[in-house]
C-alpha positions as CSV (number, residue, x, y, z in Angstrom):
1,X,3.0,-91.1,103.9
2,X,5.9,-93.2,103.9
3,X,9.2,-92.8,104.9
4,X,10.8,-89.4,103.7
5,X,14.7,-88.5,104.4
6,X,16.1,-84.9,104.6
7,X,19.5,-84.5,105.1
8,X,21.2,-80.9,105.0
9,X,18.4,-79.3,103.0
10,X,18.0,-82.6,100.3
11,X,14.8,-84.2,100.0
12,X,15.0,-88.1,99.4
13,X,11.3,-89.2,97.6
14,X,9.5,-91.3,99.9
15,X,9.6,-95.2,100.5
16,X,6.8,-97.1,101.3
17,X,2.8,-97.0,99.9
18,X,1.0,-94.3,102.7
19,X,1.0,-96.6,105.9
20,X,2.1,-93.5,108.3
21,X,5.0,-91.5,108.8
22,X,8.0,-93.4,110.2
23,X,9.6,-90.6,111.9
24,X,6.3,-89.3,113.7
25,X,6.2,-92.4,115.2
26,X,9.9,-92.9,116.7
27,X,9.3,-89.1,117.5
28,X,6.4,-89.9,119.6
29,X,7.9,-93.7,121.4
30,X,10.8,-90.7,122.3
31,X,8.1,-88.2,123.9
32,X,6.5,-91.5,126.1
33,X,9.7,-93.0,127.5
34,X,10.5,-89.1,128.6
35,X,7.2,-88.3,129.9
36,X,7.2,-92.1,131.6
37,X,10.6,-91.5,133.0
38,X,10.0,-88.2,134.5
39,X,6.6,-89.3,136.2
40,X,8.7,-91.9,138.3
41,X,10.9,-89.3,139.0
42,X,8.7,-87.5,140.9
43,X,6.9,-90.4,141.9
44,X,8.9,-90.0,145.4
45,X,7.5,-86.7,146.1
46,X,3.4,-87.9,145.5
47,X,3.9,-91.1,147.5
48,X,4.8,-88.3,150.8
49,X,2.4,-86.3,150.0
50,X,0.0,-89.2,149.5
51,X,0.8,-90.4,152.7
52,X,0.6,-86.9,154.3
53,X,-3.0,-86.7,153.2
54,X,-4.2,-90.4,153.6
55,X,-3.1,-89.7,157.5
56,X,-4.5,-86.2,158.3
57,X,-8.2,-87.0,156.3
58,X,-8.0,-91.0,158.0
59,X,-8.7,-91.4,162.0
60,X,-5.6,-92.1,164.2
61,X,-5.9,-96.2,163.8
62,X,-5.1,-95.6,159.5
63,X,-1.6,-94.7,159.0
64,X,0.5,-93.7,155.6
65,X,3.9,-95.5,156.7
66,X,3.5,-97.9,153.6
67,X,3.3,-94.6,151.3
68,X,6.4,-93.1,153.1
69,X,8.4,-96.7,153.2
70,X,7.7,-96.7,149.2
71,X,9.1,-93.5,148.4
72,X,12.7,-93.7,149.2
73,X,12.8,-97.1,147.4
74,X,11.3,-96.2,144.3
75,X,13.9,-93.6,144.6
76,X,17.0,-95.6,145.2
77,X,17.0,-96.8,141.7
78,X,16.8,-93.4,139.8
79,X,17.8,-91.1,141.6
80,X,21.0,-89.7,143.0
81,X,22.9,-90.8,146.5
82,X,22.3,-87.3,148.0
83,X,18.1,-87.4,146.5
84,X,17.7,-90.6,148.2
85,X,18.9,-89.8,151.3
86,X,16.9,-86.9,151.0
87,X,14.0,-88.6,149.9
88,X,14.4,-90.8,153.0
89,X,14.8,-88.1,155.6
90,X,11.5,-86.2,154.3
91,X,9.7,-89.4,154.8
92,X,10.5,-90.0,158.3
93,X,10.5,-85.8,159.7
94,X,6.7,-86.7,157.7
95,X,5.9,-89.7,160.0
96,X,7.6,-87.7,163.2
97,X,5.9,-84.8,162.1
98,X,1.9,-86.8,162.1
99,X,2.7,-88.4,165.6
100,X,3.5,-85.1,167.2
101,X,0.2,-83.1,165.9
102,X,-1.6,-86.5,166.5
103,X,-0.6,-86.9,170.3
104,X,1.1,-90.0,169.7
105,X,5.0,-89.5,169.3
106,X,6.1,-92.2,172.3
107,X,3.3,-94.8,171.6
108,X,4.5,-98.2,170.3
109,X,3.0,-98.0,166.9
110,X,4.8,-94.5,166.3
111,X,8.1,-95.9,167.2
112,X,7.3,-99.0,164.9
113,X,6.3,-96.8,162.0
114,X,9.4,-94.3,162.2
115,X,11.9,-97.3,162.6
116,X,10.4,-99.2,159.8
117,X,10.8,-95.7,157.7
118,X,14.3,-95.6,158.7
119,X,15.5,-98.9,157.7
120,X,14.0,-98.9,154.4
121,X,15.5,-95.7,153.9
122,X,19.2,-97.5,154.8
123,X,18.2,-100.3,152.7
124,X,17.1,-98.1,149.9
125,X,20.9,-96.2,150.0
126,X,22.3,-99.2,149.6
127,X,20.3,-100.3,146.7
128,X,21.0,-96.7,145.1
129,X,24.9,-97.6,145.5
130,X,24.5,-100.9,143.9
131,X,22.7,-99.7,141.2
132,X,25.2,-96.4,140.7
133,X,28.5,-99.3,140.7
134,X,26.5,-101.4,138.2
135,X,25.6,-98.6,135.9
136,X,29.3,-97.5,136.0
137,X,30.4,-101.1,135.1
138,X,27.6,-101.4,132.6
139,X,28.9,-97.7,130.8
140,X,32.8,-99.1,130.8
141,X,31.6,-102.5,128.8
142,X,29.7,-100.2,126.3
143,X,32.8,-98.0,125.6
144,X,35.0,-101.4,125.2
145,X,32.3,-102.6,122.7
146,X,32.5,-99.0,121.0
147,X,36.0,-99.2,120.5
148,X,36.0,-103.0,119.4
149,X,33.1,-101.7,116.7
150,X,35.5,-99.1,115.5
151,X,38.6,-101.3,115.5
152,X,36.6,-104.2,113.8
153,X,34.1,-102.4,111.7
154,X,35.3,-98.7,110.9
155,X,32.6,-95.9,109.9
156,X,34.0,-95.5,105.8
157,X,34.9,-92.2,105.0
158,X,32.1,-90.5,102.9
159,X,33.8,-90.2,99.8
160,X,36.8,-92.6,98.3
161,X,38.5,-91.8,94.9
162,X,35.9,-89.9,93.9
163,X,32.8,-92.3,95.0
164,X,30.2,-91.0,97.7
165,X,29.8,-94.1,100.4
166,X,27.2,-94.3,103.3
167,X,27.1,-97.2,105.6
168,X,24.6,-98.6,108.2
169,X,25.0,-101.4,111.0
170,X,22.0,-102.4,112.9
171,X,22.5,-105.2,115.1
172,X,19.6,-107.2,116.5
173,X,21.1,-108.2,119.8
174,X,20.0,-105.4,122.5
175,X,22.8,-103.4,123.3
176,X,25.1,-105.2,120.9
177,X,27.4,-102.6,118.8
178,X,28.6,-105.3,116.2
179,X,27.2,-109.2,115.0
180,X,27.8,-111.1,112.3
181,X,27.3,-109.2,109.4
182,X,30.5,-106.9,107.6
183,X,31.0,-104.1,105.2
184,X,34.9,-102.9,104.0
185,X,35.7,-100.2,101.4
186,X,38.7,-99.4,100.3
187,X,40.7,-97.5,97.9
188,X,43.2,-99.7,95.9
189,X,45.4,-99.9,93.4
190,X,42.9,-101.7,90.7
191,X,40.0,-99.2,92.2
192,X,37.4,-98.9,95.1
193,X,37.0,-102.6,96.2
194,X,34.3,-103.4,98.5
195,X,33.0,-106.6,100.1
196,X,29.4,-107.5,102.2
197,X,29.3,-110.6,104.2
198,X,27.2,-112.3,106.6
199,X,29.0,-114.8,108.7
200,X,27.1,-117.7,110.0
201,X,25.7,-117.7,113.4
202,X,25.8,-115.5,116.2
203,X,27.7,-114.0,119.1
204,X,30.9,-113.6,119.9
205,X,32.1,-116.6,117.4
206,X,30.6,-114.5,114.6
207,X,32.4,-111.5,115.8
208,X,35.5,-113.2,115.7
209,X,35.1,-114.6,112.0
210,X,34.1,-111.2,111.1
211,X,37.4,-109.9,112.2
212,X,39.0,-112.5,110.3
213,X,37.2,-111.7,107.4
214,X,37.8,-108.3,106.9
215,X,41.4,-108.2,108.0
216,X,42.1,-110.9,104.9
217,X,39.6,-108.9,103.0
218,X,42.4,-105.5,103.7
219,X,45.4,-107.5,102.8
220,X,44.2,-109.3,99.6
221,X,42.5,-106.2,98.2
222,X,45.8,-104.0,98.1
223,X,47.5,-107.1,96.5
224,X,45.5,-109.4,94.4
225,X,45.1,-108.3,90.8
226,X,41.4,-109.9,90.9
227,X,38.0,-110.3,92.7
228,X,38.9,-114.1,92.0
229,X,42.1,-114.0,93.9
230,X,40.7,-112.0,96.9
231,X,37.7,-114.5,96.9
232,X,40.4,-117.4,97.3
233,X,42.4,-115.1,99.4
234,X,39.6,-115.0,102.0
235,X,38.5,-118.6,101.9
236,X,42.3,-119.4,103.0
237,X,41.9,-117.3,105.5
238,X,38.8,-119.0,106.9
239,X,40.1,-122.2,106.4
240,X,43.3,-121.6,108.4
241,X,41.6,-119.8,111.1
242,X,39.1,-122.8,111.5
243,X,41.8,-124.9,112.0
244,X,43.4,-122.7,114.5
245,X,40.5,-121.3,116.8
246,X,37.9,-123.2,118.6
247,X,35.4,-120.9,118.1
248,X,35.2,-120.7,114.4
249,X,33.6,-123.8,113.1
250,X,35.9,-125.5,110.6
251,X,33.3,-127.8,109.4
252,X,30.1,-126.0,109.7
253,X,31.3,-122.3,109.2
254,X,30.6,-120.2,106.3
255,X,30.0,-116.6,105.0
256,X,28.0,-115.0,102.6
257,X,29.5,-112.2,100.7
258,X,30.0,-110.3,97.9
259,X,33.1,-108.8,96.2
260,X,33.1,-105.7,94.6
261,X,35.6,-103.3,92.2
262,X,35.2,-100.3,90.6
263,X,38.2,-99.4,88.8
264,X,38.7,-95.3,88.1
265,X,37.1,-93.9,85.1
266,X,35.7,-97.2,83.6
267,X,32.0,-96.3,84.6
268,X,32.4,-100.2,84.9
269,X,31.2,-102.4,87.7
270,X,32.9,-105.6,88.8
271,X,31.2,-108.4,91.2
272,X,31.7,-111.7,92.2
273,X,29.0,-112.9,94.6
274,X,29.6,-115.9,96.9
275,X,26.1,-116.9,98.0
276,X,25.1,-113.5,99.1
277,X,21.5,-111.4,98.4
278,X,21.8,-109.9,94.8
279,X,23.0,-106.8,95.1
280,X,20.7,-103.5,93.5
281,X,21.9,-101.1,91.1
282,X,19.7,-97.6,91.4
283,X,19.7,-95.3,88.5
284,X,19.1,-91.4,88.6
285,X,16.0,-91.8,86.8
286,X,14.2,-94.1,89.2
287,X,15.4,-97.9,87.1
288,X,16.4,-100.6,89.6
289,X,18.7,-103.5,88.3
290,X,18.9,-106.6,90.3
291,X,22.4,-107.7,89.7
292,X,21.9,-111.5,90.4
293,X,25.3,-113.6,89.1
294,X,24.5,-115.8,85.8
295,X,25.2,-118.7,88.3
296,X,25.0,-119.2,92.0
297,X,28.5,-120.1,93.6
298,X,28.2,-121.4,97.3
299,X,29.5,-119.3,100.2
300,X,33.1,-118.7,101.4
301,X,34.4,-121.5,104.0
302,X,32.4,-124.4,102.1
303,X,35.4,-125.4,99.4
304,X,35.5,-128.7,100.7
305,X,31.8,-129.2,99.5
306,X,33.1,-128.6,95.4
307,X,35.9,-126.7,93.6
308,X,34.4,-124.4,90.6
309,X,36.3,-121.7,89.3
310,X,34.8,-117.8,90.6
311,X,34.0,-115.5,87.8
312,X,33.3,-111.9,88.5
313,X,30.7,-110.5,86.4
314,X,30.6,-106.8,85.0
315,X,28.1,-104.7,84.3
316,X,27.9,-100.6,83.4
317,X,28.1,-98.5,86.5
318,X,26.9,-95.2,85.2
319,X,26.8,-91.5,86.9
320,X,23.9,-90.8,89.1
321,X,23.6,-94.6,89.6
322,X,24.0,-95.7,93.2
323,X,25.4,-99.6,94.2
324,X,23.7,-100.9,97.0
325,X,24.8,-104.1,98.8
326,X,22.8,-105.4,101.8
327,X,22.5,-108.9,103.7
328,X,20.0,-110.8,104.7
329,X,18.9,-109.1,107.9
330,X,17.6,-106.1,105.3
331,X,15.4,-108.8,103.1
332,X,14.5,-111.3,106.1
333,X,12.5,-108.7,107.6
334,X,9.2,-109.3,108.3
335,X,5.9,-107.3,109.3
336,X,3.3,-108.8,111.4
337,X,1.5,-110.5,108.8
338,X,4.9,-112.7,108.1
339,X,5.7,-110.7,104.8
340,X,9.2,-110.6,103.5
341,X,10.4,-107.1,102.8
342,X,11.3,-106.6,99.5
343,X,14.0,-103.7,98.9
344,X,13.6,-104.3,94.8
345,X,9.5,-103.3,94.8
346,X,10.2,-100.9,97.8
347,X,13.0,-98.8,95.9
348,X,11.9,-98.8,92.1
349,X,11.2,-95.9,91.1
350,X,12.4,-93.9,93.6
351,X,15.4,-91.4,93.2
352,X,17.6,-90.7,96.4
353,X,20.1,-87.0,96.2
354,X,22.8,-89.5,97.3
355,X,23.9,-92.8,99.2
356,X,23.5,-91.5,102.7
357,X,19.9,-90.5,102.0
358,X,18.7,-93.9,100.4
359,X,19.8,-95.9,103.8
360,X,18.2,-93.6,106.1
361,X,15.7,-94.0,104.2
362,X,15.7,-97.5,103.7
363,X,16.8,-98.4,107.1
364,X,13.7,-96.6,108.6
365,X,11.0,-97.7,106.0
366,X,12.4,-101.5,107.6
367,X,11.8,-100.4,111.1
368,X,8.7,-99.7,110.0
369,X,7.5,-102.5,108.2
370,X,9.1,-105.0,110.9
371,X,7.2,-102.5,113.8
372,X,10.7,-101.9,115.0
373,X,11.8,-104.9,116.0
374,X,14.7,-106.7,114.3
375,X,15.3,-110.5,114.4
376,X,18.7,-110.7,112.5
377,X,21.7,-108.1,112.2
378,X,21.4,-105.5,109.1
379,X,24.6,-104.1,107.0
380,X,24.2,-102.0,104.1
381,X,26.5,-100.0,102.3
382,X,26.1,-97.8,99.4
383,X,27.9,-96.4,96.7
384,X,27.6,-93.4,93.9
385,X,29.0,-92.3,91.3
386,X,28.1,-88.4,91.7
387,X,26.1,-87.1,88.5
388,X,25.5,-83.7,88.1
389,X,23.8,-81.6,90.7
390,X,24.6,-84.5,93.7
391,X,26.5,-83.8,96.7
392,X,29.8,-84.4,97.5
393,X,29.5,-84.9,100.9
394,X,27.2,-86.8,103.3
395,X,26.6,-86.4,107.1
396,X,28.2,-89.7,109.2
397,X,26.1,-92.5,109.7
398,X,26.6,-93.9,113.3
399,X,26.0,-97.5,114.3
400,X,22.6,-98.0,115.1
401,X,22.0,-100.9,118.2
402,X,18.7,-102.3,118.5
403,X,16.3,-100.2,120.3
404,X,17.1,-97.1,119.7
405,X,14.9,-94.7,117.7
406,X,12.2,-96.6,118.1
């Protein structure tokens, strides 16, 4: 089947056409890295006892020295300081041990063997302390990146004057927490406003527009009275910041996005969209709208290129209906065959309990179309108006780095 969400008893229908089930197969890449990891775990242990057999079925001239000079190294890496040294001091009392019922514990080639045990044991502590130290420095850089994620890209809370929001961050860099692409929410005085961008390039330049995005994105949306203003607002903002900072390309930068209000009570929609993927409007009863802008309006940072006033567009935003915004990451996607995925055919017809179950859903019906490997950072961010019979509340959604899950 294809991919199916369930979150606190609520069923989401099922994206996808009957290719195999998503989840089965993250479940079972899980089981094989554990099972892998725990076979070269105890790979230490069979290389002794390997080389306790090879010597006592083998006449005297075949020895099992390689088998017991392996083990402590293969143990440096994984193991603990104290299992190492362990592993280290079984190998050689093993090669001490085979001399003595051999007859053969002063010869040359005993000595040799036992030495050659004993300084690949040393060498294999010291490995296992280099490794620990880097690990260590490797586990303080991820919680500095998990803190700039938060402090740059906040989890939104999971319901905002009255509106249920889920958000999801996948970025395509291994080990990366945050990338080019940005999602904001907030509750202002004219309504919700919300904004999805995709800043150009990658790395920590992108990073740094992205900051500079959002934080003008915070200020003009508690101030401006329009999406216009906020959309003028921000391309300031990137114009002065290009100026200012190397890394942001004054000339060549640019950012995709699109600008979002919902004021209280209207069961209206407001967007202006700045060369961004058309947003999707899903309604209870399975319709999909594609909420493409009656004409296209180039990104935010190219104003030098031609002036044309913004016009935000409206459209009805009725309960049960969910908003969802994506960039280009979610519809760049492609399986093996080089097909684009589409998120319009994927999600028509399909009803979702609430926000947070269409982008778990969505999100893994992608991993599994693209075979789990991303090539470009993925935002989403979703948001309902709660008809009847929907929950008010959704379980968190936590940034998701390339890799995992899969």
């Amino acid at each position: 089947m294809g991919l199916g969400q369930r979150d606190n008893g609520e069923r989401a229908d099922d994206v996808g056409d009957g290719d195999g089930d998503s989840g089965g197969a993250r479940d079972g890449g899980g089981f094989g890295n554990g099972a892998a990891r725990q076979v070269v775990r105890v790979l230490p242990g069979v290389l002794i006892v390997l080389g306790l057999v090879f010597d006592l079925l083998t006449p005297p001239s075949f020895t099992g020295s390689p088998f017991f000079s392996a083990a402590p190294l293969i143990a440096a890496p994984l193991s603990s300081l104290r299992a190492t040294a362990l592993t280290g001091a079984i190998a050689s009392l093993a090669v001490v041990v085979l001399h003595a019922l051999n007859g053969t514990t002063w010869k040359v080639e005993a000595v040799t063997e036992l030495v050659t045990v004993l300084t690949v044991s040393g060498l294999a502590l010291l490995i296992n302390r280099v490794v620990r130290r880097s690990g260590e420095r490797l586990a303080s850089a991820r919680g500095i990146a998990e803190a700039a994620q938060r402090a740059v890209l906040p989890t939104p809370a999971d319901r905002i004057a009255g509106l249920n929001v889920s958000a999801w961050y996948e970025a395509a860099q291994a080990d990366a927490f945050i990338g080019g692409d940005l999602y904001a929410v907030q509750d202002t005085p004219y309504g919700v406003r919300l904004a999805v961008g995709d800043v150009r390039g990658k790395g920590l330049g992108a990073v740094e527009a992205v900051a500079v995005v959002l934080g003008a994105f915070r200020e003009a949306a508690e101030t401006e009275p329009t999406l216009e203003c906020v959309a003028r607002r921000l391309e300031r903002a990137l114009a002065r910041e290009g100026m200012r900072r190397d890394s942001l390309d004054a000339v060549e930068g640019f950012t995709t996005c699109v600008l979002g209000e919902i004021p209280p009570g209207t069961g209206v929609l407001r967007l202006l969209n700045r060369g961004h993927p058309e947003p999707l409007l899903l309604h209870g009863d399975g319709r999909l709208a594609v909420l493409a802008p009656a004409e296209p309006a180039l990104p935010l940072g190219m104003g030098e290129l031609g002036a044309w006033p913004d016009r935000a567009e409206e459209w009805r935003f009725p309960a049960g209906a969910t908003l969802l915004l994506y960039t280009d990451g979610l519809t760049e996607a492609r399986d093996r065959a080089g097909a684009f995925y589409d998120p319009a055919d994927r999600l028509r017809g399909r009803v979702f309990p609430g926000p947070d179950a269409l982008l778990s859903a969505l999100s893994s019906d992608v991993r599994r179309h693209t075979g789990g490997g991303a090539t470009d950072d993925m935002a989403l961010l979703a948001v309902g108006r709660p008809g009847e019979g929907q929950p008010e509340r959704r379980r968190t959604v936590p940034v998701v780095r390339r890799g995992e899950g899969e």
